[in-house]
N, C-alpha and C positions, 0 to 999 in steps of 0.2 A: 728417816735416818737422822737420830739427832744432831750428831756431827756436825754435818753439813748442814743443818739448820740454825746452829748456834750461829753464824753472825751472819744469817742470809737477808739484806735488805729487804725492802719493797719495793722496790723498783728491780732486780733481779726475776720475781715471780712471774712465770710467765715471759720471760725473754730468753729467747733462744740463741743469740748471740753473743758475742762476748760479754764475760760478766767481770766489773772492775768496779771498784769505790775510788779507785785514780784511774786520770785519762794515763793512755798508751807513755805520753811522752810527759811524765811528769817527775820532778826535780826528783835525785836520787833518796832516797828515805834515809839514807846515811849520811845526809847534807842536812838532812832539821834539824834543830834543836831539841833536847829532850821535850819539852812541853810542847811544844810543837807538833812533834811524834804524838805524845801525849794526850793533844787536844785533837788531832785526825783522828786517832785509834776510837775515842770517844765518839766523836760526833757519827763514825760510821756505827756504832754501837749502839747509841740510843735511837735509831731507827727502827730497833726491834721494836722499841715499845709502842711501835703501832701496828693498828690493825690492820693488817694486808686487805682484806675486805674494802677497805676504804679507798685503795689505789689500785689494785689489783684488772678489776674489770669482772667478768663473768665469773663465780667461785663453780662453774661446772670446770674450767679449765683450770683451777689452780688449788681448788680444795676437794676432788676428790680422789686422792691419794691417801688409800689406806693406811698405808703404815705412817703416815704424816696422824693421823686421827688415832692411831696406835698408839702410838709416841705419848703422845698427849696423858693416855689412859695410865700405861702399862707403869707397875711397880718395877724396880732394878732388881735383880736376881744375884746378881755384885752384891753384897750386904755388907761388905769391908767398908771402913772409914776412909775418909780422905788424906790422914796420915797414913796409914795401912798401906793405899796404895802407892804411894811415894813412896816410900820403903820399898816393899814387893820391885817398882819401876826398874830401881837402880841395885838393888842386890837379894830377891829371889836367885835361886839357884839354877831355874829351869828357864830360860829361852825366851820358851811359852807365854810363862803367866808373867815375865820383864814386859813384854810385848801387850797382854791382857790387860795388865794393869796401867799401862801408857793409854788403852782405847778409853777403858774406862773414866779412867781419868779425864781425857780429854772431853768425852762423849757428855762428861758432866758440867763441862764449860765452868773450871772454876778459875778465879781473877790470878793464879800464879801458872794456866798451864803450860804457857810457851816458856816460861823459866822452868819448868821440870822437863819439859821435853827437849828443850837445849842441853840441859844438864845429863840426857840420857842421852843425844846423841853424841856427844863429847867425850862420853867415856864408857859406851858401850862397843863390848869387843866383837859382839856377832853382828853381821851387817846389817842380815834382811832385817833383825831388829832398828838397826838405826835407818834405813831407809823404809820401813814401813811405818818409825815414828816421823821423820817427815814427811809423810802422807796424810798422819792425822793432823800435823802442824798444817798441811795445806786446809786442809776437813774444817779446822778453827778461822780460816779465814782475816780478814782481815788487814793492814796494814803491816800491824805486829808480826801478824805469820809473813809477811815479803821480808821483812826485814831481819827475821830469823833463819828465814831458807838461804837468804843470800850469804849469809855468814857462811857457810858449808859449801859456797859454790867454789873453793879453787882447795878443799879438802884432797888428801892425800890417795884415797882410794877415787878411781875415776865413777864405779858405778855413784859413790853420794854424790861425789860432786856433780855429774849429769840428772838423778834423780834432785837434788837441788834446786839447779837453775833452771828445770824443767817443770816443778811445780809452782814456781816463784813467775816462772813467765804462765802457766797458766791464769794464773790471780793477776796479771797484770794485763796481758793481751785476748785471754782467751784460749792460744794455743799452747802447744807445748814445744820447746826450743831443743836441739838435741846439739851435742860436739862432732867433730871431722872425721872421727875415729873409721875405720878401712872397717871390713867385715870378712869373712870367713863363710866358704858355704860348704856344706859336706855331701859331697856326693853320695848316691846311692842308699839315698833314704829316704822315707815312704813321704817326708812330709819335706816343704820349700822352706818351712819358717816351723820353729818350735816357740814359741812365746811365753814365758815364765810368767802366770799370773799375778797380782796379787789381788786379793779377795777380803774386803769387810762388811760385813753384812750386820745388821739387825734380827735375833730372834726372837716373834712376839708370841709366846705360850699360852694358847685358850684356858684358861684353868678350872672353870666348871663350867656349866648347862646354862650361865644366867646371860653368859658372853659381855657380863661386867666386869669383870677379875682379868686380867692379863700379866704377864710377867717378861722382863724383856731382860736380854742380855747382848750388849754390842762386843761383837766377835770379831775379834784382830786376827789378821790374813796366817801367822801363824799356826793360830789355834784353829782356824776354821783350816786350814792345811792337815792342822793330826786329827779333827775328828771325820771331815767329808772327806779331807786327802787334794793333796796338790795337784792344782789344774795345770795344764797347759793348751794355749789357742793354736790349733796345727792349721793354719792356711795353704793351700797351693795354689801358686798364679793362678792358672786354667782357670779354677773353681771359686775363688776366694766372693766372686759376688754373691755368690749363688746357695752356696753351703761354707761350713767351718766343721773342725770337728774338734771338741774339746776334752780332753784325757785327764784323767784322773787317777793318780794312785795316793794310796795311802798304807805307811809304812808301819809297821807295830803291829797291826791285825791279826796277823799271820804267824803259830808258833813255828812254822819252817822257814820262817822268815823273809818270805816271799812277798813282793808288795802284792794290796787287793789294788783290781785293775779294772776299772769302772770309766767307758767312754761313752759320751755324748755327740750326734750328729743332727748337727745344726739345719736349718735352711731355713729361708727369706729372701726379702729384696734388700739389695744394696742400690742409695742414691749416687751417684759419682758425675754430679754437674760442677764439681771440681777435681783437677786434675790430680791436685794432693792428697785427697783423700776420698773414704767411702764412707755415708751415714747407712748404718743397717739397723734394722731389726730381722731377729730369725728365731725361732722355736725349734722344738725339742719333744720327739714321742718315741719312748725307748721302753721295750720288754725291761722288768725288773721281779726278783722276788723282793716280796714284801716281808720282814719280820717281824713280829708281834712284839718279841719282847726289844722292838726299838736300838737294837743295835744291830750293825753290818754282820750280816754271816754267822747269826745265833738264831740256831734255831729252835730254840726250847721253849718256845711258845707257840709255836705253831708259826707257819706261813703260806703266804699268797701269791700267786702270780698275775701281776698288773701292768700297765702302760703308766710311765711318769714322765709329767710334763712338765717343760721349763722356758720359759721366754727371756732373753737377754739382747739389748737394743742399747748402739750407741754409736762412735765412731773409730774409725782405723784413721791413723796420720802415715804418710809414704814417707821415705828420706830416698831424695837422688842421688844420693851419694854411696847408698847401698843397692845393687841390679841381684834380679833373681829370674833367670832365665829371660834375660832381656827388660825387663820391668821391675820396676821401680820397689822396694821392698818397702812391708809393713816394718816399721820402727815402733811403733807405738800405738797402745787400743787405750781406749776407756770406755766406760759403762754400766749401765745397770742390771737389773737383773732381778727375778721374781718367779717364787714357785713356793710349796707346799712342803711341810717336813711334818714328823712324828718326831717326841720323843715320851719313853715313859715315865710320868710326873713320878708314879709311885716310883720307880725303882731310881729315882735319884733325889728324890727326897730327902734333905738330911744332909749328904755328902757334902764336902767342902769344891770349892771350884775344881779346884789340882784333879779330884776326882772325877769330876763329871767331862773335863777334857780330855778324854781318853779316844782312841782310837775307833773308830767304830760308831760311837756313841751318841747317832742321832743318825734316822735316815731321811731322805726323801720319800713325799708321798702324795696320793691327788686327791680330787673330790670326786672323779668321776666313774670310782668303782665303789658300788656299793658295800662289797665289803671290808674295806678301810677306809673310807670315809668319816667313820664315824669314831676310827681311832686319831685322825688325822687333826693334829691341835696346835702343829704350827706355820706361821703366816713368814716366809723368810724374805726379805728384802735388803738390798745391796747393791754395792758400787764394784767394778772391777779395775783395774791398770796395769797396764801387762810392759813391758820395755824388753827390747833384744840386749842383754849384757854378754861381758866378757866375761865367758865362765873359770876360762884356762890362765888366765894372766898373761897371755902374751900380746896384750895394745889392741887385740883387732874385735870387734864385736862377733858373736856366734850367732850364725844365722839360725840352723836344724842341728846342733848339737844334743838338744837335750834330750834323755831317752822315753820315746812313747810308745807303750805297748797298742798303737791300733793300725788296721790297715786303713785307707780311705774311705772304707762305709762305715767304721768307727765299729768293728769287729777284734774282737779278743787278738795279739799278735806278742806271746809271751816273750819272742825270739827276736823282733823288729825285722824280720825278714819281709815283709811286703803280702801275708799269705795267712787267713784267719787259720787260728787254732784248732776252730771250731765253728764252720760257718754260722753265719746268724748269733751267734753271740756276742754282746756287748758288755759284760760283765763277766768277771770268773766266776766259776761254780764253785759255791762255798763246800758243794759234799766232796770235790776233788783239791782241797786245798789242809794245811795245817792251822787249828782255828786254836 
């Protein structure tokens, strides 16, 4: 994930602890002097220019990360200029590609990009846009990005301001810091917590037989929202070590305009030798049809019925200040995440971005059915961050507000009643939907 690699030390690799270029208790970054700033933002900078190999220790531990060797290979699929996307950031028309063009940008680490993304969060009107660009300001690292997060920590809307001081303490402590805010819990519903994702991933696209050719495009939580569809992490106390289940819809798919409703049931171990939180990893084997022609719920190429699989590992942080049937509620997830997509090279060849972000417009898919296998040509990799916000504006955070079509086996539940649709189903039927 280039992102996150653009200012990852060497001393970082391989430490699983808190990661910081300043200690905990160090003088405020808005107490130094410009050159000062200046000469820290540097000195953590030119660290890159050394081989981690040299500090690192065993490279089985810290260089065999695939999409880390991807990275390296893969050409941009972005083909816009760096003016282009500065433009696009701050006045495209669509949401989306304000958002696409902020990943981009950033993911290309060029020397102005916390002064465009300051200038995007300043005067961008949609939110999840302005707080999924300070995730990528977190992504960029560094001293610079503390001292740009904190600008926005006492901002007007409470979600920036807590998404803020939240990634600015992660770059500084490790953890993430939340505000006092009350919560809301809604009874009679299927799930204890609904957790609004957000999601950016790297896609590295196999491009012919020689597995020389790659093509990558770093996909902002947005866009990876309209084409796999908006997740959400439904935990419940009882279960939450043990399994998750993760919901998906995706809006536009549908000419009856019905969302497609696509859920995930997790399981794994969760560590919890801390009382504040849980480390997990959990997996993913879910019935799917498979589409040829690489898009949701088109079937004019013929399709398949397969199992697709998904591994996503990281940690939940509790807040005591928020109780969910007596215990301590998840406030906050982070994490990674890895599995296998299609998309058809041919049928979006040519296209402009705007195009190929479309709904629908790439699926999931595995290696270990023979027959899609061998259509299966992309490697997906990614980070996740999920936060409980105020959906309704009334001060108090929402705990299960948000609407998830699954019952707890992560079974179709079009009505949120508690009661699948259609037992054993995990996905809607595209022949019983408006396509």
């Amino acid at each position: 994930m280039a992102i996150d690699l653009c200012n990852k030390s060497p001393e970082s690799v391989g430490n699983p602890g808190p990661q910081s270029s300043l200690p905990v208790e160090a003088p405020p970054l808005e107490s130094l002097r410009d050159e000062q700033r200046d000469a820290l933002n540097f000195a953590y900078r030119t660290t890159l220019s050394m081989d981690p190999r040299f500090v690192a220790g065993d490279p089985a531990a810290w260089c065999s990360d695939f999409g880390y060797a991807l990275n390296r290979a893969a050409v941009r699929v972005d083909n816009r200029t760096d003016e282009e996307l500065q433009h696009d950031a701050l006045h495209h028309p669509d949401p989306v590609m304000r958002e696409q063009a902020v990943f981009e940008y950033a993911d290309r680490d060029l020397p102005d990009a916390f002064e465009l993304l300051t200038e995007v969060i300043r005067h961008e009107k949609h939110r999840e846009v302005r707080w999924d660009t300070l995730w990528a300001m977190e992504k960029l690292g560094g001293p610079h990005a503390i001292a740009a997060l904190r600008r926005f920590a006492t901002d007007s809307d409470p979600e920036i301001a807590e998404w803020s001081r939240l990634f600015a303490s992660e770059l500084t402590t490790g953890d993430p810091a939340f505000d006092g805010r009350s919560g809301v819990f809604t009874e009679g519903r299927t799930f204890d917590e609904t957790i609004y994702l957000l999601i950016h991933c790297d896609l590295y696209v196999r491009l012919d037989d020689t597995n020389r050719h790659w093509g990558k495009i770093s996909l902002g939580p947005l866009g990876l929202a309209r084409i796999y569809g908006q997740a959400h992490a439904c935990p419940n106390v009882a279960t939450r070590e043990k399994q998750l289940l993760m919901a998906k819809s995706i809006s536009g798919l549908h000419t009856d305009g019905s969302p497609h409703m696509d859920n995930y049931l997790f399981r794994g171990f969760t560590e919890r030798s801390r009382r504040d939180r849980g480390n997990f990893f959990f997996e993913s084997q879910v019935p799917r049809t498979f589409f040829k022609s690489g898009r949701a719920d088109d079937p004019s190429m013929g399709t398949h019925e397969t199992r697709i699989g998904f591994a996503r590992y990281g940690t939940w942080h509790l807040d005591p200040n928020l109780k969910v049937r007596g215990e301590d509620a998840i406030r906050y997830v982070r994490g990674r995440f890895q599995g296998w997509g299609y998309t058809n090279v041919a049928g979006v060849a040519g296209k402009s971005l705007e195009e190929i972000l479309q709904p629908g417009n790439g699926i999931l898919s595995t290696m270990h059915d023979p027959e899609v296998r061998d259509l299966t040509n992309v490697f997906i990799l990614g980070t996740f961050k999920g936060k409980l916000n105020d959906w309704d504006g009334d001060g108090r955070i929402d705990l299960n507000s948000r609407d998830v079509y699954s019952t707890v086996d992560g079974e179709i539940d079009s009505n949120q009643d508690g009661i699948a649709d259609e037992p054993g189903r995990t996905c809607c039927d595209y022949r019983a939907v408006g396509i």
